[in-house]
C-alpha positions as CSV (number, residue, x, y, z in Angstrom):
1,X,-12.4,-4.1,-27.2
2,X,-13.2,-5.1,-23.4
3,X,-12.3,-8.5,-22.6
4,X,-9.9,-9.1,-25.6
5,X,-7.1,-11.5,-25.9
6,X,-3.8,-11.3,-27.1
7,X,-2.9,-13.1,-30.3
8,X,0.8,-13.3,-30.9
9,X,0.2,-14.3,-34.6
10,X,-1.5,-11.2,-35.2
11,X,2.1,-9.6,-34.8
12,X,3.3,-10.7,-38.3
13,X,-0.3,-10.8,-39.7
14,X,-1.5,-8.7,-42.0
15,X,-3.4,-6.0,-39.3
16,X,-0.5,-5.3,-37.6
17,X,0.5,-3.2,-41.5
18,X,-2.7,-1.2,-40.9
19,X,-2.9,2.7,-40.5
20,X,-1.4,2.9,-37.3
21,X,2.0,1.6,-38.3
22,X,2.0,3.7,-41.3
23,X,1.5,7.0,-39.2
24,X,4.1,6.1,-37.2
25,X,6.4,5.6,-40.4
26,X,5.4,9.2,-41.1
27,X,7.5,10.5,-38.3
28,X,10.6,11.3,-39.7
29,X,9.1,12.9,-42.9
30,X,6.7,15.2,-40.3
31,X,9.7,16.1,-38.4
32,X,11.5,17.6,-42.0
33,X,8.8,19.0,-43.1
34,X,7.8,20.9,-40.1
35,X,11.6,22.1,-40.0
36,X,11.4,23.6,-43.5
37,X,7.9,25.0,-42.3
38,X,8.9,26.4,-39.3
39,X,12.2,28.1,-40.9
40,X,10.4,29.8,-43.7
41,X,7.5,31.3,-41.2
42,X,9.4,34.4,-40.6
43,X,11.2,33.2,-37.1
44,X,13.6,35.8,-38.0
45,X,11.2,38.6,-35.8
46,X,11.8,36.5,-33.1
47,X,15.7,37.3,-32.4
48,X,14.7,40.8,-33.0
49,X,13.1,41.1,-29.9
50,X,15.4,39.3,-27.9
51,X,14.8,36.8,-25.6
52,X,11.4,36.0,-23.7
53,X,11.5,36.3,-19.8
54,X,10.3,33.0,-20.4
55,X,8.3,30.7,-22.9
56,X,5.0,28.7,-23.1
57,X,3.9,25.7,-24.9
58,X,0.6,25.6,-25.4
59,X,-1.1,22.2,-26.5
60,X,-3.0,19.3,-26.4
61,X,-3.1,15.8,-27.5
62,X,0.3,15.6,-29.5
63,X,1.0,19.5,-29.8
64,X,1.2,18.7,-25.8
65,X,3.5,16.4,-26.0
66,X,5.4,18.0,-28.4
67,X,5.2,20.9,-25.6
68,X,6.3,18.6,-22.8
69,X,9.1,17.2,-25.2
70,X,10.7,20.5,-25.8
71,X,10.7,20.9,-22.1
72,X,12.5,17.7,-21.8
73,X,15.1,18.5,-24.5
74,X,15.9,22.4,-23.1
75,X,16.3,20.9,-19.9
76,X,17.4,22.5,-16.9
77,X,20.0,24.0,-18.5
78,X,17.8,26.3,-20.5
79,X,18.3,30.3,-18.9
80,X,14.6,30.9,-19.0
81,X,11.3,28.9,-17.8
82,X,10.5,27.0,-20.1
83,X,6.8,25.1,-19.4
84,X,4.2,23.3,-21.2
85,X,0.7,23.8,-20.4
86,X,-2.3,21.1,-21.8
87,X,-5.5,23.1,-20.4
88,X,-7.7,25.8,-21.6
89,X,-6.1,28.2,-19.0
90,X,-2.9,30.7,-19.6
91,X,-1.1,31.0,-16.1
92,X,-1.3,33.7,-14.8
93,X,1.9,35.0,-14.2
94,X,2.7,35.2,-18.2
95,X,2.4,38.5,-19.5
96,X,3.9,40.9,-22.5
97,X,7.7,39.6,-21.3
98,X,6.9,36.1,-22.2
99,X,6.6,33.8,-25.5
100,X,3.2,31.6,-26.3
101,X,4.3,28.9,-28.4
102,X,0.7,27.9,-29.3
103,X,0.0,24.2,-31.4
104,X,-3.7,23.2,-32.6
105,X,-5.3,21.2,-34.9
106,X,-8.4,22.1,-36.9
107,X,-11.0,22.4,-34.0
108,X,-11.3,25.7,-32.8
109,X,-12.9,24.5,-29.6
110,X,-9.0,23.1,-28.6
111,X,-7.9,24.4,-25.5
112,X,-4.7,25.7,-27.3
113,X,-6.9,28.1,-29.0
114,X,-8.4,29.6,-26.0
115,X,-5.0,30.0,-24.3
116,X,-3.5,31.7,-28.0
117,X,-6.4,34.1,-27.3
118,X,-5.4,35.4,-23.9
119,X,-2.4,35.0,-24.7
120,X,-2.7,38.0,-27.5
121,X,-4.9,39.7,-24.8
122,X,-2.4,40.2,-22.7
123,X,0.1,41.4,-25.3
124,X,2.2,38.5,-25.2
125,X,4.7,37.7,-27.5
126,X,3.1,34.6,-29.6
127,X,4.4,31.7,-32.4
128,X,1.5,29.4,-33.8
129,X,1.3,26.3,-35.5
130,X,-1.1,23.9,-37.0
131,X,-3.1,23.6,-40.6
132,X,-2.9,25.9,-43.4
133,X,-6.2,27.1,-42.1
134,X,-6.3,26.1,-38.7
135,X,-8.3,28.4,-35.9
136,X,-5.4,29.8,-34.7
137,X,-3.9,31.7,-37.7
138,X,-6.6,34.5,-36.9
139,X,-4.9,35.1,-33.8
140,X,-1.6,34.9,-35.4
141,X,-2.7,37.8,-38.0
142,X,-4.2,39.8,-35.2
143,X,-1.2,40.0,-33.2
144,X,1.5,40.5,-36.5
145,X,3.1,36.9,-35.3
146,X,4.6,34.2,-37.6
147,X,2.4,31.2,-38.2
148,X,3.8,27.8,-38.8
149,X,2.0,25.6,-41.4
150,X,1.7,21.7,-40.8
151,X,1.0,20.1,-43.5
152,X,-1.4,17.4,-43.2
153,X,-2.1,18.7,-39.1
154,X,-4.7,16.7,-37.0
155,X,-5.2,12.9,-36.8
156,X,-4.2,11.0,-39.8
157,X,-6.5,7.7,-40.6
158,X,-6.2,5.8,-37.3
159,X,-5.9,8.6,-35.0
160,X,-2.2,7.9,-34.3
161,X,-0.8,11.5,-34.3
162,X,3.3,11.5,-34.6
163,X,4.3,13.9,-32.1
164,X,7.1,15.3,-34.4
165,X,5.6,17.4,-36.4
166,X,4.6,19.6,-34.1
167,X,8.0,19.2,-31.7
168,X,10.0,20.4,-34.7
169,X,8.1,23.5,-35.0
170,X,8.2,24.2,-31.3
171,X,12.0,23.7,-31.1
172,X,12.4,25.6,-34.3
173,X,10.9,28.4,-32.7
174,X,12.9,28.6,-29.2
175,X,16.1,28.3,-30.8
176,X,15.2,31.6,-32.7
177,X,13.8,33.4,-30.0
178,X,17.3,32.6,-28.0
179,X,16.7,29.7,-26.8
180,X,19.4,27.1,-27.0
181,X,17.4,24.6,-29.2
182,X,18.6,22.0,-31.5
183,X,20.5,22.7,-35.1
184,X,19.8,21.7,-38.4
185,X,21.7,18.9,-38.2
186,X,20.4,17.4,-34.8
187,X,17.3,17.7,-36.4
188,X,18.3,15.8,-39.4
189,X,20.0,13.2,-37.0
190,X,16.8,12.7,-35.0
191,X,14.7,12.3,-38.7
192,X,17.5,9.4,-40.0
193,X,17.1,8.0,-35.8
194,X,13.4,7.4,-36.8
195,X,13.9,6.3,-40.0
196,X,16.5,3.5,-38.7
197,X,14.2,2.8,-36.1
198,X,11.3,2.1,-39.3
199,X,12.9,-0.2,-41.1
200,X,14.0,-2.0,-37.8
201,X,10.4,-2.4,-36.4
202,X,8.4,-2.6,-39.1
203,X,5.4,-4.7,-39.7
204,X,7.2,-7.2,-42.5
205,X,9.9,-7.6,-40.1
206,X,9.5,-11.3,-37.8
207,X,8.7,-11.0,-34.1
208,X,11.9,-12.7,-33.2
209,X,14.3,-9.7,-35.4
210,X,11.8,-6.5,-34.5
211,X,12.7,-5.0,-31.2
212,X,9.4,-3.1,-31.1
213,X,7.4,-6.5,-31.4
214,X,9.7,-8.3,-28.9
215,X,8.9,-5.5,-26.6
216,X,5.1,-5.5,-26.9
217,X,5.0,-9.4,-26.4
218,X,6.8,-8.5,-23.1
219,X,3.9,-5.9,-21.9
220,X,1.0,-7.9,-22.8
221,X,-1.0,-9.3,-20.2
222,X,0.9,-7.4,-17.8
223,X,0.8,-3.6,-15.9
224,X,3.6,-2.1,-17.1
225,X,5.6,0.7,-14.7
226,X,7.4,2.5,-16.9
227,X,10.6,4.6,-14.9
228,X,12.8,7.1,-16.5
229,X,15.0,9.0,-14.2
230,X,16.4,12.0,-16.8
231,X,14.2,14.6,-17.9
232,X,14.5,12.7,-21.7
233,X,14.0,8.9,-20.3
234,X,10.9,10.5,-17.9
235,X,9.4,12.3,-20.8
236,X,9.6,8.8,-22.9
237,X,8.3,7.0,-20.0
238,X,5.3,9.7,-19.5
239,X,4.6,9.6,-23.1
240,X,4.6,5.5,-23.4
241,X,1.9,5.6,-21.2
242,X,0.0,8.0,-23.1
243,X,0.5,6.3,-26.2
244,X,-0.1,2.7,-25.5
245,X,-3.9,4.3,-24.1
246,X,-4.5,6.4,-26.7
247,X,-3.1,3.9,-29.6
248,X,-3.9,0.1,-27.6
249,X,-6.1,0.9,-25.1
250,X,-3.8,-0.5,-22.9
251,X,-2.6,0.4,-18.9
252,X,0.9,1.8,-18.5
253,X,1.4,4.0,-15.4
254,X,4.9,5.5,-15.0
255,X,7.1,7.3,-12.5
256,X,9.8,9.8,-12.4
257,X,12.9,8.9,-11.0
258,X,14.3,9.5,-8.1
259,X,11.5,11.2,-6.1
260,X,9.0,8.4,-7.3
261,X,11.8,5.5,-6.5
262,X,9.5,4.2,-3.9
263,X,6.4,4.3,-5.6
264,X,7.7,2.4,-8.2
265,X,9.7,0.1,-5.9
266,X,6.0,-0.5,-3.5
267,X,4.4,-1.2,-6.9
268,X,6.8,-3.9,-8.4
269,X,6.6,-5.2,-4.9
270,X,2.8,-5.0,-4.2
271,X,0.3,-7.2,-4.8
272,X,0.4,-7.1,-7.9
273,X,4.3,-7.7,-7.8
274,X,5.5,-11.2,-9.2
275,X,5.3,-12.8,-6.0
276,X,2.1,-10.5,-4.5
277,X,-0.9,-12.5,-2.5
278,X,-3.6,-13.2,-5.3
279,X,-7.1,-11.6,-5.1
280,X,-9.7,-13.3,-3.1
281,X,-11.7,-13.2,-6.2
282,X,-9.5,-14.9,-9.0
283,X,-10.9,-18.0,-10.3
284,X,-7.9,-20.9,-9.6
285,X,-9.1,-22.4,-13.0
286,X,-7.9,-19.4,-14.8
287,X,-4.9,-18.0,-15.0
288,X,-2.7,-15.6,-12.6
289,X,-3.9,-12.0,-11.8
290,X,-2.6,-8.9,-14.1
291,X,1.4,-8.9,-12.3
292,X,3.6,-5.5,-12.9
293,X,6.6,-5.4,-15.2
294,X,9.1,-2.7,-14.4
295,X,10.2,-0.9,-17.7
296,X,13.3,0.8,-17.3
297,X,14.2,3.7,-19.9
298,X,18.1,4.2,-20.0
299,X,20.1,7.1,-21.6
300,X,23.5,5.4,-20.4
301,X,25.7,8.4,-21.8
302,X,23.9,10.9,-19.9
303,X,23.0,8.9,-16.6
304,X,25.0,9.9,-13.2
305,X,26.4,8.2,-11.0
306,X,23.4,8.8,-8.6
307,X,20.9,8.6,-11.3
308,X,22.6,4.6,-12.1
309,X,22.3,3.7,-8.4
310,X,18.4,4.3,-8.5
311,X,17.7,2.3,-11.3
312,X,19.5,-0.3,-10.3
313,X,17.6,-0.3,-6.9
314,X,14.1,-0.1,-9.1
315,X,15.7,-3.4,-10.9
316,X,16.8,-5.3,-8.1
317,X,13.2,-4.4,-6.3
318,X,11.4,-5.6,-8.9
319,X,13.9,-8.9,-8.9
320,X,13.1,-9.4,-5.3
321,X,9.2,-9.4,-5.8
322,X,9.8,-11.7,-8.8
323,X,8.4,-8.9,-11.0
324,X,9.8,-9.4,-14.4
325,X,12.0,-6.0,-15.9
326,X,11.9,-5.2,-20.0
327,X,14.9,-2.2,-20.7
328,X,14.4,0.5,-23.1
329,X,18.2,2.2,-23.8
330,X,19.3,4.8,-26.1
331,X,21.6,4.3,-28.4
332,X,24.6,7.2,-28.5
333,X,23.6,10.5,-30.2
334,X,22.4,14.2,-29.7
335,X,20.2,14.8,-26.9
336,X,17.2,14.5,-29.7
337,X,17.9,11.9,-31.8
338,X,18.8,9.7,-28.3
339,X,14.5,10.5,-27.2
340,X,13.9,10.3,-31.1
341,X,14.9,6.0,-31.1
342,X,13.5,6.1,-27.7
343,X,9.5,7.0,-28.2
344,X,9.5,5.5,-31.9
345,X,10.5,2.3,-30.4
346,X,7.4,2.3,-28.2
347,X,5.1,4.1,-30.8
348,X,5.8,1.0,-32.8
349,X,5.5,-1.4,-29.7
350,X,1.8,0.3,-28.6
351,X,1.3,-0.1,-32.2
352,X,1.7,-3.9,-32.3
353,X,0.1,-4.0,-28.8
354,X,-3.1,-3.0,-30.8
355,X,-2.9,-4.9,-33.9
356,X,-2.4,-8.4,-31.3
357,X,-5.3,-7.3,-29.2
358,X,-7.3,-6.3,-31.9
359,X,-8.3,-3.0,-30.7
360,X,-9.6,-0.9,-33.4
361,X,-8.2,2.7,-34.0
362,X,-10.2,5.8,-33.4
363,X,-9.4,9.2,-34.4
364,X,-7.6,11.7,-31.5
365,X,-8.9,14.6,-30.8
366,X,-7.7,17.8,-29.9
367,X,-4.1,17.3,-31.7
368,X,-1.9,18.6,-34.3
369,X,0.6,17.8,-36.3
């Protein structure tokens, strides 16, 4: 809705309880089930044929996500390439020694399904997930590979796609083809993350007791730079952006820590920085131009010494330039429940970013869940 205003009262009204909030309630009950799914798909082939030369996530909309965080939770620490890949094209280096981990929804014009198909061309090793009868359990049958069911895959009403479904079956998958993935119970922590992180943001709790509502009142009428500067914390600041677009409609750029220190440093300090020269063009009756607010994304437990002294330089930066700062932490936990309470904080934030601009959801294409 171009030109729309915020409306803080809309945050404890009765739209901000819509669809979108309820898909993002769904997330720990996708996660569980996609577990169960994933385990009873026949993974056990997997470990049979040892471990890939290196693996592939194949996706788009959320079953890219999902790709890029299962990239962000193997880490660097994982002994094989691990990469996730959103286009229509297979790289061309992977071959008969590698895995496809392949996620779609129902459309068979996804670009997941194209790369599944070259994928079994080329005699690679392949895992598949989306709907019961999704386009890419074909290609599943015609290279003798398990198939992962989600339940209930592709946009629910409102277009706001939990990533989790899909991570869980990707994850699921790695750890039995060697990779060192979460366990049961991590997952099960992650699930109880989310639902703690429900109850605490949602909709019938008061702006002034919900984190997630606090936080969107902080972003509005601003241009968010979101910074993360672990592979977790820059995966949850890549995929706030994403959200708060695909859910509100609304700006977020964000930048890896610390080779993008002083891109995010020149933008807190620009001209659109607290303190930046105004436009030429803005109307004195009205108020300010669009000012950056640096949001930090902090895994304290896991940050080093180096990565610390960066953020604190992005913080004090932004300080200098009078650009306001908003802090996103995780709270103490396995690697996956930590980015678990990270994203479904903002989910919920982008969610209440919506319901008090009064943007109207559309359904997501090309996803799965």
């Amino acid at each position: 809705m171009p030109g729309a205003a915020f409306d803080e009262t809309r945050l404890d009204g009765p739209g901000a309880d819509g669809p979108l909030a309820l898909s993002a309630a769904s997330a720990a009950g996708r996660l569980r089930a996609a577990r169960s799914a994933a385990l009873e798909a026949g993974l056990d082939r997997l470990a049979e044929d040892g471990r890939p030369r290196a693996a592939v996530a194949v996706g788009t909309g959320s079953g890219g996500l999902a790709g890029e965080l299962a990239a962000a939770v193997l880490g660097p620490g994982c002994p094989v390439p691990f990469s996730a890949v959103r286009g229509p094209l297979l790289p061309g280096w992977v071959s008969s020694y590698d895995l496809v981990l392949a996620v779609s929804g129902p459309d068979a014009e996804e670009p997941a399904v194209a790369c599944a198909a070259e994928a079994v061309r080329r005699g690679c090793r392949l895992v598949a997930a989306g709907p019961p009868d999704g386009p890419l359990r074909p290609l599943a049958e015609q290279a003798r590979a398990p198939y992962i069911e989600l339940r209930g895959a592709g946009a629910p009403a409102g277009g706001f796609e939990p990533v989790w479904g899909p991570a869980a079956a990707l994850l699921t998958a790695a750890g039995a083809a060697g990779l060192p993935a979460p366990g049961g119970d991590v997952f099960e922590a992650a699930a109880v993350r989310l639902e703690q992180t429900a109850v605490r943001c949602a909709p019938s709790v008061e702006s002034w007791e919900n984190p997630a509502k606090s936080l969107a009142l902080e972003l509005a009428g601003s241009l968010p730079v979101a910074v993360g500067a672990t592979g977790p914390t820059a995966f949850a600041a890549a995929y706030t952006a994403e959200r708060a677009a695909r859910t509100a409609g609304y700006p977020v750029l964000h930048c890896p820590l610390p080779d993008a220190l002083a891109a995010a440093v020149r933008l807190v300090d620009g001209p659109l920085g607290g303190t930046g020269p105004r436009s030429i063009f803005d109307d004195p009756e009205e108020e300010g131009p669009v000012r950056t607010r640096l949001l930090l994304f902090r895994d304290p437990g896991e940050e080093s010494e180096r990565t610390a002294l960066d953020l604190r330089s992005a913080e004090a930066a932004a300080e200098r330039g009078g650009a306001p700062v908003s802090t996103v932490s995780a709270d103490p936990g396995y690697q996956l429940e930590r980015i678990a309470g990270l994203i479904a904080l903002t989910d919920y934030a982008t969610v209440y970013l919506a319901a008090a601009y009064g943007v109207e959801p559309v359904a997501e294409e090309h996803t799965a869940g």
